[in-house]
VOBA-1610 file (N, C-alpha, C; in pm, whole numbers, padded with zeros to 5 digits, always signed):
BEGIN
Unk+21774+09828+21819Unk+21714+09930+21733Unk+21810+10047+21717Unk+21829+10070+21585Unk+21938+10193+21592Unk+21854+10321+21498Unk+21845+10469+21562Unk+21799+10525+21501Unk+21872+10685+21459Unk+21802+10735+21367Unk+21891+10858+21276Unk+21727+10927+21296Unk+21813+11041+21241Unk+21728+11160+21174Unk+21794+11227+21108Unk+21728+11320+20995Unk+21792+11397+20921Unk+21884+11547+21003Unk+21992+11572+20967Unk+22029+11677+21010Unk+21975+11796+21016Unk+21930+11765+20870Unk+21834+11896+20836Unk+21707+11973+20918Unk+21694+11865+21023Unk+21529+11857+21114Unk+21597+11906+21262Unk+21746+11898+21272Unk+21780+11939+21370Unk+21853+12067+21354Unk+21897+12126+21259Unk+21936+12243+21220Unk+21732+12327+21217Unk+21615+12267+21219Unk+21498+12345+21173Unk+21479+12337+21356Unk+21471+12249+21364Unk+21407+12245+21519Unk+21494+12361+21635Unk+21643+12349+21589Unk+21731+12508+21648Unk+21653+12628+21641Unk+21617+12618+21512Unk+21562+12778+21486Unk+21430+12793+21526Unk+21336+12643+21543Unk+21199+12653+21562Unk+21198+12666+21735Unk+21291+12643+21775Unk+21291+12667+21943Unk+21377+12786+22008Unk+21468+12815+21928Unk+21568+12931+21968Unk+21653+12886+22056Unk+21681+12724+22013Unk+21781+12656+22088Unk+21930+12643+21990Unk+22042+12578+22091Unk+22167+12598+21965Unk+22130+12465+21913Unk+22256+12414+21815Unk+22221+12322+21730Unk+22276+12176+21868Unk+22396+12250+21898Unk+22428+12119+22028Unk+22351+12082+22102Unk+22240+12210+22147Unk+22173+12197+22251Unk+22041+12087+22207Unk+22028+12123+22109Unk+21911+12021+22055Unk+21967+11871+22005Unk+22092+11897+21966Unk+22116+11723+21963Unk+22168+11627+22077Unk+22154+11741+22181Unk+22195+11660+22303Unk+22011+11573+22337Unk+21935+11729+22350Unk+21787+11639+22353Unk+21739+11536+22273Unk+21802+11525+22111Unk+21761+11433+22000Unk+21841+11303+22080Unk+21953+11306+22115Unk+22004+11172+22196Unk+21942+11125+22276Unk+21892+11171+22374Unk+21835+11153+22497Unk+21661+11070+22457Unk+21642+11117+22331Unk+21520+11018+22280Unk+21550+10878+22246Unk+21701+10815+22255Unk+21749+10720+22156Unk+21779+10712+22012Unk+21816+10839+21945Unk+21845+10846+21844Unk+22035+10877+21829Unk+22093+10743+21774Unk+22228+10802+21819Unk+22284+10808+21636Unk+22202+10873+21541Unk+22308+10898+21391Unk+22210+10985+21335Unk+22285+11050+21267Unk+22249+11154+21171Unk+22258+11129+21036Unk+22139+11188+20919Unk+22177+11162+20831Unk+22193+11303+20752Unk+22285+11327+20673Unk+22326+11454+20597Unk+22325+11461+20433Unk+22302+11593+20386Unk+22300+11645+20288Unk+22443+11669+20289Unk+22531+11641+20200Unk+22714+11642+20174Unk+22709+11779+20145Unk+22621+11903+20108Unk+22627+12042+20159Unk+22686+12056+20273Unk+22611+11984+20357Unk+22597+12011+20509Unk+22782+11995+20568Unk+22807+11882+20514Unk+22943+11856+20558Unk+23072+11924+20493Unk+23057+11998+20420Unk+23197+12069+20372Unk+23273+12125+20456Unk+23173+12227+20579Unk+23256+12273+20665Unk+23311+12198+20751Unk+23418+12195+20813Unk+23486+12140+20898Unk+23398+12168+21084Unk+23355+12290+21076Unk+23291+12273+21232Unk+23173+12191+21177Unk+23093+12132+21055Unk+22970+12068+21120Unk+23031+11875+21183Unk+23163+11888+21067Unk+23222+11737+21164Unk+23280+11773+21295Unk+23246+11881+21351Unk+23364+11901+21465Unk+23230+11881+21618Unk+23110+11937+21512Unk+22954+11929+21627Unk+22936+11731+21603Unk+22951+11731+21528Unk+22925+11568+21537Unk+22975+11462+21607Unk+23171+11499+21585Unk+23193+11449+21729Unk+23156+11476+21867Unk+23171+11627+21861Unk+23107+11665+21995Unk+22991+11634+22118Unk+22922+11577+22003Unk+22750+11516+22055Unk+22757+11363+22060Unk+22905+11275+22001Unk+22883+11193+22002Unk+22831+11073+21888Unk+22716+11139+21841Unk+22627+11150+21745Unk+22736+11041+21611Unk+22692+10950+21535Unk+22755+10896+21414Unk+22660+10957+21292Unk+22755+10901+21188Unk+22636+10948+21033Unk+22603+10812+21016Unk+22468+10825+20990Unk+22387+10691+20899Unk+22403+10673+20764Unk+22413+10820+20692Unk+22433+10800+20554Unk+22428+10947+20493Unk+22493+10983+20373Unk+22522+11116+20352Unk+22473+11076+20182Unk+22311+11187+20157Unk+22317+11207+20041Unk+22353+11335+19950Unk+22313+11329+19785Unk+22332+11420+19746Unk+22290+11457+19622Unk+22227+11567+19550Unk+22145+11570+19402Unk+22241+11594+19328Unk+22227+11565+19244Unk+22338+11575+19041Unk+22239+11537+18980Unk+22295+11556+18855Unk+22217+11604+18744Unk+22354+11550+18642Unk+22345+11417+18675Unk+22377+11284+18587Unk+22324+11356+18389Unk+22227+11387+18391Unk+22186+11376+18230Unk+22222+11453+18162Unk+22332+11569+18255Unk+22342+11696+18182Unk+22483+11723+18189Unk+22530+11700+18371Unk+22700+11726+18346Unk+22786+11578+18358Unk+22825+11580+18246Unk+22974+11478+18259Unk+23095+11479+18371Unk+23100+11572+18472Unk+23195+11566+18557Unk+23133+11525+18697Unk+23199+11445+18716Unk+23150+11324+18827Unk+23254+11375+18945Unk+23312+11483+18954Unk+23401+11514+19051Unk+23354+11561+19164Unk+23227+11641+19140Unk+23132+11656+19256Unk+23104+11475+19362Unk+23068+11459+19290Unk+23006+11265+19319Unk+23128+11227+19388Unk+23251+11238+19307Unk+23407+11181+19412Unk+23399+11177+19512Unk+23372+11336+19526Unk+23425+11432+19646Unk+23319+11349+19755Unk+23152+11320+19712Unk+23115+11289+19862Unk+23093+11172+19881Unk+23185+11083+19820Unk+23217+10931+19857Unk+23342+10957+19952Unk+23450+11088+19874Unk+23552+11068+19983Unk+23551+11115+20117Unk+23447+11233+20132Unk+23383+11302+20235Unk+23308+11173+20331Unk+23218+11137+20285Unk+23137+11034+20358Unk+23222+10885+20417Unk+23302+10859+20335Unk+23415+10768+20408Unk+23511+10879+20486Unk+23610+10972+20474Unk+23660+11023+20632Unk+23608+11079+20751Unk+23437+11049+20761Unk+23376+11096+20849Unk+23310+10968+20898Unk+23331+10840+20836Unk+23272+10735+20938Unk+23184+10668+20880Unk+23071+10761+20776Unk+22968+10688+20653Unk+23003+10548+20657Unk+22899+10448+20652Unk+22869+10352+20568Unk+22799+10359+20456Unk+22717+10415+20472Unk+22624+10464+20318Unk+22650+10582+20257Unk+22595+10582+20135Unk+22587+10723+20067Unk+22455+10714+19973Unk+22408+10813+19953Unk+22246+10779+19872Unk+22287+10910+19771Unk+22252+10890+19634Unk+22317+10921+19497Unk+22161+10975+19471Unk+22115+11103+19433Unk+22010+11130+19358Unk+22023+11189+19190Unk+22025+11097+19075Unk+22083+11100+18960Unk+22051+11218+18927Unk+21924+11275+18921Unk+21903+11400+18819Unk+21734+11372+18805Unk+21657+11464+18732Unk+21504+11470+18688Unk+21536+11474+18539Unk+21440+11461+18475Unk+21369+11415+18345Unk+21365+11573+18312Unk+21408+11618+18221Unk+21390+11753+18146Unk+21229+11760+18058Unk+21202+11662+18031Unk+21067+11642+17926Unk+20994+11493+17945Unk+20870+11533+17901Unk+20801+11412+17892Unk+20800+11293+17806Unk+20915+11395+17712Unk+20872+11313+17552Unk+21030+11214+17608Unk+20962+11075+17549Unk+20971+10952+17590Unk+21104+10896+17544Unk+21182+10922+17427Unk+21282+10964+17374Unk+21382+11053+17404Unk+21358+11163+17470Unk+21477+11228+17566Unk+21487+11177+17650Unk+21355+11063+17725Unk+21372+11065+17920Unk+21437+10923+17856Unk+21475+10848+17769Unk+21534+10720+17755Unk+21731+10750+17742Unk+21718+10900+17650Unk+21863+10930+17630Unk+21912+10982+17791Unk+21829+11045+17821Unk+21854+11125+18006Unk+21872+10995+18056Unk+21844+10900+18138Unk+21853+10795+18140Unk+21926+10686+18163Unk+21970+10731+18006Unk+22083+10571+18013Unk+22241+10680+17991Unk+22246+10818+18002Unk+22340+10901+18070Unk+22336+10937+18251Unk+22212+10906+18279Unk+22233+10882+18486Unk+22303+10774+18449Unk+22232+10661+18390Unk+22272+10534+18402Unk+22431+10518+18385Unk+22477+10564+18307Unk+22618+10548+18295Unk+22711+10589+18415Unk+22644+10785+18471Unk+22714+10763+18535Unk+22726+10748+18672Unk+22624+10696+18686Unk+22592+10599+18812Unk+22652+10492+18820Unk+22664+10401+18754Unk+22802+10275+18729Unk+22932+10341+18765Unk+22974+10476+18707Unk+23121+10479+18758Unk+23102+10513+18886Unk+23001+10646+18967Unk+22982+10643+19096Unk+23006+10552+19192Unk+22952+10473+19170Unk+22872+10295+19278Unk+23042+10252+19252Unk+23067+10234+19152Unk+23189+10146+19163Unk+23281+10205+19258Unk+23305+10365+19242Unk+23417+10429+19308Unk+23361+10421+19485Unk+23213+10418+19504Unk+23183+10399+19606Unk+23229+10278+19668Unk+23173+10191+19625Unk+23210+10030+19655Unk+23349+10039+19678Unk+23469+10085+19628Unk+23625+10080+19633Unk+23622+10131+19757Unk+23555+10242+19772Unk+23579+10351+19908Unk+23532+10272+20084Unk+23502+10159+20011Unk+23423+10060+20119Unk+23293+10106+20177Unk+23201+10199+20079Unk+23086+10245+20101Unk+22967+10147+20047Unk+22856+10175+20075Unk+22745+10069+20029Unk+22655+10211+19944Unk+22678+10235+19847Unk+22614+10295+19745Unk+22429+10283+19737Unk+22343+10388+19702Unk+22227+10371+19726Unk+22145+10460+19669Unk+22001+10412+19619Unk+21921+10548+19558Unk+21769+10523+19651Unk+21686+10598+19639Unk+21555+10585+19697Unk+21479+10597+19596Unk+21313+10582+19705Unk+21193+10636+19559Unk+21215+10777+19605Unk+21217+10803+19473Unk+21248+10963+19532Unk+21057+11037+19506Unk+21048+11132+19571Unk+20877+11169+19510Unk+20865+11278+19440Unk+20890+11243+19303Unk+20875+11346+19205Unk+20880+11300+19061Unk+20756+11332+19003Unk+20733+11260+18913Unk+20861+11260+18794Unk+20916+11353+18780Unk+21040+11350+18684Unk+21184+11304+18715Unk+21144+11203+18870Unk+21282+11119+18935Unk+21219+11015+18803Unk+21391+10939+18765Unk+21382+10873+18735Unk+21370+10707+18768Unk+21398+10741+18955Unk+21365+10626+19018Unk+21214+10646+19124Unk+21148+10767+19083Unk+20969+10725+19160Unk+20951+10617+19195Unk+20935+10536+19113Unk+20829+10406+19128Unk+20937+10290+19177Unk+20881+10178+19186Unk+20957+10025+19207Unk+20971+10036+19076Unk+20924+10027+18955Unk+20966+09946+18848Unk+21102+10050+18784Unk+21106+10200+18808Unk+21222+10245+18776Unk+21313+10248+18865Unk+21306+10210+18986Unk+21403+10152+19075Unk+21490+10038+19033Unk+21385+09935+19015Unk+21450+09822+18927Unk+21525+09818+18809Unk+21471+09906+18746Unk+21557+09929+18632Unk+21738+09983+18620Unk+21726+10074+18742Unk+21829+10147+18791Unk+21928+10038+18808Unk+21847+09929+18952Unk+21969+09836+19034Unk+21958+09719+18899Unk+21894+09708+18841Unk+21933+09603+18699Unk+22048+09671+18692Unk+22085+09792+18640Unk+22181+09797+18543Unk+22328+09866+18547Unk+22302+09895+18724Unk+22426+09968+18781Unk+22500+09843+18909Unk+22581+09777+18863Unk+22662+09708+18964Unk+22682+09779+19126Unk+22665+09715+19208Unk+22651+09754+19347Unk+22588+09881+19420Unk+22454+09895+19335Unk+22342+09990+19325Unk+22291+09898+19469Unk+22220+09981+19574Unk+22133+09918+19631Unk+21991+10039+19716Unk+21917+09973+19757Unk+21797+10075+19783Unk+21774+10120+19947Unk+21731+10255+19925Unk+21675+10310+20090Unk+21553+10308+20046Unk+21524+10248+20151Unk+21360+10232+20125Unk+21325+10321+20170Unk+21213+10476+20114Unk+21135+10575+20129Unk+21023+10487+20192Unk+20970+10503+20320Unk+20791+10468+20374Unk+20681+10521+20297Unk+20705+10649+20301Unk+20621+10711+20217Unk+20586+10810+20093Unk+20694+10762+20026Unk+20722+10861+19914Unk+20658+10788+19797Unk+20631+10658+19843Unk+20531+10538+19676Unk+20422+10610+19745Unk+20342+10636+19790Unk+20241+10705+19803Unk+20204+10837+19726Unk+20357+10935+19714Unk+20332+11034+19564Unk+20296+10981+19461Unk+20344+10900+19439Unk+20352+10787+19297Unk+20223+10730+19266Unk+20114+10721+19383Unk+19985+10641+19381Unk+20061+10517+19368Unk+20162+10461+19423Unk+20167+10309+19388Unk+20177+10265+19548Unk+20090+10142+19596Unk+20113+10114+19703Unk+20242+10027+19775Unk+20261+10084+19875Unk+20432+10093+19959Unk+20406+09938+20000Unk+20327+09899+20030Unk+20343+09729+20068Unk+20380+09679+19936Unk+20326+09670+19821Unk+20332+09657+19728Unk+20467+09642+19646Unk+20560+09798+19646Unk+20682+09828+19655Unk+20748+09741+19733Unk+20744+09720+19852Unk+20826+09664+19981Unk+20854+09516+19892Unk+20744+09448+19913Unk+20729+09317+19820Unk+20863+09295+19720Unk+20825+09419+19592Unk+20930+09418+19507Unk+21045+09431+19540Unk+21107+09499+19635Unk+21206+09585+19641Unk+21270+09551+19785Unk+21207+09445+19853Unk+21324+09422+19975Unk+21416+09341+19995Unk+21454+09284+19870Unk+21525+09213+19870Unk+21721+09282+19795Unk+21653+09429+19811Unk+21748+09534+19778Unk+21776+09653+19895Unk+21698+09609+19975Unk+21688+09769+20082Unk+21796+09723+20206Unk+21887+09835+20230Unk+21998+09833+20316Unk+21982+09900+20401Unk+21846+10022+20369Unk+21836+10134+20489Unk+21729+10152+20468Unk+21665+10211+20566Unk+21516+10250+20581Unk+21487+10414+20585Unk+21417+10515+20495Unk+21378+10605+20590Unk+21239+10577+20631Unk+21174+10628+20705Unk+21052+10606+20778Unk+20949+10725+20782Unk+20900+10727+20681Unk+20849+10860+20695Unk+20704+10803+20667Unk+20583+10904+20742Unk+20423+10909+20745Unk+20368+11020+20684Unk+20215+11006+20643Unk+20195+11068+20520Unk+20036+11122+20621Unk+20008+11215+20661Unk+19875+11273+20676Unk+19790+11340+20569Unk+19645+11240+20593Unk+19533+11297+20469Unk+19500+11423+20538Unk+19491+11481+20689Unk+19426+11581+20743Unk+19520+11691+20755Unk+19391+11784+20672Unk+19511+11892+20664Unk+19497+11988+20755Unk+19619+12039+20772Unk+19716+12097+20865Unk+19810+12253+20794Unk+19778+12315+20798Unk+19802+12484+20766Unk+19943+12500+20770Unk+19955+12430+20925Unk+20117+12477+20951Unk+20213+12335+20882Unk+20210+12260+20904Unk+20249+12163+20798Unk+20285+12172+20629Unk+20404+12116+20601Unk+20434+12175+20470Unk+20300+12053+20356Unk+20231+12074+20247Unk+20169+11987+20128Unk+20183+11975+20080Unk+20232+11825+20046Unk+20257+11804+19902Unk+20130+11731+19815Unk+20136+11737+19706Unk+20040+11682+19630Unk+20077+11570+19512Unk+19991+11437+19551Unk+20074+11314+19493Unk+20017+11361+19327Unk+20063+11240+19227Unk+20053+11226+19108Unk+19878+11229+19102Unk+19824+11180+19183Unk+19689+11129+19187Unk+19595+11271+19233Unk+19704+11366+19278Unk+19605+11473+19341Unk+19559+11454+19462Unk+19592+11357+19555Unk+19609+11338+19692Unk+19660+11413+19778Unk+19604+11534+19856Unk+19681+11607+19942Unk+19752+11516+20029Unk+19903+11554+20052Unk+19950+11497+20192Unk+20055+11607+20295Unk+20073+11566+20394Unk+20091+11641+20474Unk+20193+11586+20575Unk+20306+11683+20637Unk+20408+11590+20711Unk+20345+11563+20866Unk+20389+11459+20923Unk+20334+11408+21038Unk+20438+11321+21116Unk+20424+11282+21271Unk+20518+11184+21314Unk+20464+11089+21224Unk+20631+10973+21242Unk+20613+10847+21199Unk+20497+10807+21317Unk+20395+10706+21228Unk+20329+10654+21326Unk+20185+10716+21315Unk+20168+10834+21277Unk+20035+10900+21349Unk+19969+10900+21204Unk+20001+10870+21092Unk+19986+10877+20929Unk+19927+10774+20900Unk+19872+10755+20768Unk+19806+10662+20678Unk+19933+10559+20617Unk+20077+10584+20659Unk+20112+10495+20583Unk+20179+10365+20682Unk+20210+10248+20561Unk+20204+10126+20605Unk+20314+10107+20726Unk+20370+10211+20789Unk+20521+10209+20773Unk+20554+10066+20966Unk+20409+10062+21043Unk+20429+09984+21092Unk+20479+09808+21048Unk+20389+09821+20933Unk+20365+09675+20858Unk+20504+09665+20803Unk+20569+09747+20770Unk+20684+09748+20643Unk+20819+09712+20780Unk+20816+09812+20910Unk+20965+09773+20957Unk+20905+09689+21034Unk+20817+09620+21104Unk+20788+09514+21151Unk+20863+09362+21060Unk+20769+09372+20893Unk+20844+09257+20869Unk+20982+09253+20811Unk+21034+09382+20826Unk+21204+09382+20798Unk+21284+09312+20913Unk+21222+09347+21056Unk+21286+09298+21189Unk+21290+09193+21150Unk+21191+09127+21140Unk+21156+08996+21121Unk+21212+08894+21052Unk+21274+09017+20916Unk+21347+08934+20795Unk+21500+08911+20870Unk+21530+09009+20950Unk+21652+08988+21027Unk+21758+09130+20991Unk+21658+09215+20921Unk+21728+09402+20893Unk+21762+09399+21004Unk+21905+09467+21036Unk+21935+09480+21170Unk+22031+09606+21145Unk+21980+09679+21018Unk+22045+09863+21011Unk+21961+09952+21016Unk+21983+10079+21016Unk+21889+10208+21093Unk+21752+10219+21016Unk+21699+10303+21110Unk+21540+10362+21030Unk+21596+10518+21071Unk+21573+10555+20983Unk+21563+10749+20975Unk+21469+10781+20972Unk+21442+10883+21041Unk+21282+10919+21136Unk+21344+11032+21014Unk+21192+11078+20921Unk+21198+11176+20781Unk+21058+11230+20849Unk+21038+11411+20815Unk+20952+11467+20830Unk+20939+11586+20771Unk+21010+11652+20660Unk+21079+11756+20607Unk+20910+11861+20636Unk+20893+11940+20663Unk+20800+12070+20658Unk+20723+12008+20768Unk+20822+11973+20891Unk+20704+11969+20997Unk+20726+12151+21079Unk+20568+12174+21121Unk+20625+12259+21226Unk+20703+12300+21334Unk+20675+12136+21421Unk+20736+12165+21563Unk+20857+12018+21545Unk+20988+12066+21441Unk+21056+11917+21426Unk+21107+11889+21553Unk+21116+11943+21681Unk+21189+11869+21792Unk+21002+11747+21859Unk+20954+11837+21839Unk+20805+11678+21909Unk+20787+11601+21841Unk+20802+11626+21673Unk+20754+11500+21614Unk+20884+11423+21585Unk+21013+11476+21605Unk+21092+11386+21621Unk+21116+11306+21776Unk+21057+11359+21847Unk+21039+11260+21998Unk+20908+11146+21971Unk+20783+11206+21931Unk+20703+11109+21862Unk+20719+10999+21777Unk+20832+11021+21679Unk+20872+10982+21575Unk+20958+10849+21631Unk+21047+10873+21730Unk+21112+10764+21815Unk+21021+10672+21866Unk+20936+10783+21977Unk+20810+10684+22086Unk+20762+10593+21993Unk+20683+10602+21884Unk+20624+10539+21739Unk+20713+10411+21733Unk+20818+10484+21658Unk+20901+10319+21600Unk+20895+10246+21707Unk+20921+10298+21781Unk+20984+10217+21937Unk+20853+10104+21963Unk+20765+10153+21984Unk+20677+10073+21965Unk+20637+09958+21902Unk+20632+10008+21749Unk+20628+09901+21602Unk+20748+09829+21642Unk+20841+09850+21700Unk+20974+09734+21676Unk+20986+09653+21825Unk+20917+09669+21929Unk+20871+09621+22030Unk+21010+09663+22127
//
């Protein structure tokens, strides 16, 4: 079992304890979590690769947002294929851009401009000996939300492949077993994230397409499928990370110890 968490949860959990950032990824190890996953913000500076060796710690995968529909310069995008390969990356996860409008005719021209330049991305990735990647992202104006605009994406971008979100088809109202079905025969990485109906004050809310309050929680303690989903990945013979995801938890150092105890469990 190999496991990550977002960087971002260990840079929150520093400040939510008044611990340093080393000091807490020495405790995030000590749960069995030995990779990190990063926002390519995160990595520009040279001391955050310098804490990474330090702890030991590898990257699982380094993403990053553009806005594919609007700027033509893909030099940003270069930069964190070349970033994410001299730091060790195998993956990189590409977030194209949002939908400016509803009307059905711009989101087709927006579109098939991600689309384009997502093909040169993936390719330069693939050269870089990276495994290129998008998620469901949860927002209704991603152009990859759902499975079926996922599909559309890896239809039409050569060496496109998927992180499977646990619980982000749940913004979507589309069910994640459901998704899984469609879509695992594309997924290279897992994040693992749980979705609470009970609400919780201190907890960040989001609200699905459907008007479904949800709420961040350990993996595990939530409504979503996410036992059923990495159970039958083991099974299929997935043998790459799950990223323990919890963005607006309160206390991110317990529910990322929960978040371990959990999988640990589901994966026996």
């Amino acid at each position: 079992m190999k496991f990550a968490v977002f960087y971002h949860h260990i840079c929150e959990a520093a400040q939510q304890s008044g611990r340093t950032a080393s000091a807490v990824l020495e405790t995030v190890k000590g749960f069995g979590i030995d990779y990190l996953e990063f926002d390519i913000a995160d990595l520009k500076e040279e001391k955050t690769a310098e804490l990474i060796a330090a702890s030991g710690m590898k990257i699982s995968s380094v993403y990053g947002f553009y806005d594919f529909a609007n700027s033509p310069d893909l030099s940003a995008a270069y930069y964190h294929c070349d970033r994410a390969a001299e730091l060790g990356a195998e993956k990189v996860m590409l977030i194209p851009g949002f939908y400016s409008s509803n009307d059905k005719n711009v989101m087709e021209k927006e579109k098939d401009r991600m689309i384009y330049a997502m093909k040169a991305v993936c390719r330069y990735a693939h050269e870089k000996g990276l495994t290129p990647t998008v998620e469901d992202f949860d927002d209704f104006h991603s152009p990859i939300s759902t499975s079926a605009r996922i599909l559309e994406f890896i239809a039409e971008v050569p060496y496109l492949n998927l992180t499977f979100d646990t619980g982000n088809f749940m913004y979507s109202a589309e069910s994640e077993i459901y998704a899984f079905e469609r879509l695992k025969s594309y997924i290279v990485h897992v994040h693992c994230k749980d979705r609470s109906m009970t609400p919780d004050e201190r907890c960040e809310m989001k609200c699905a397409v459907d008007g479904t309050e949800m709420y961040s929680c350990p993996v595990g303690d939530g409504c979503v499928a996410v036992a059923q989903i990495v159970g039958e990945l083991a099974a299929s013979g997935y043998d790459g990370i799950y990223t323990i995801e919890h963005f607006g938890a309160y206390d991110q150092l317990g529910f990322i110890k929960n978040s371990a105890d959990n999988l640990r469990r589901m994966l026996g």
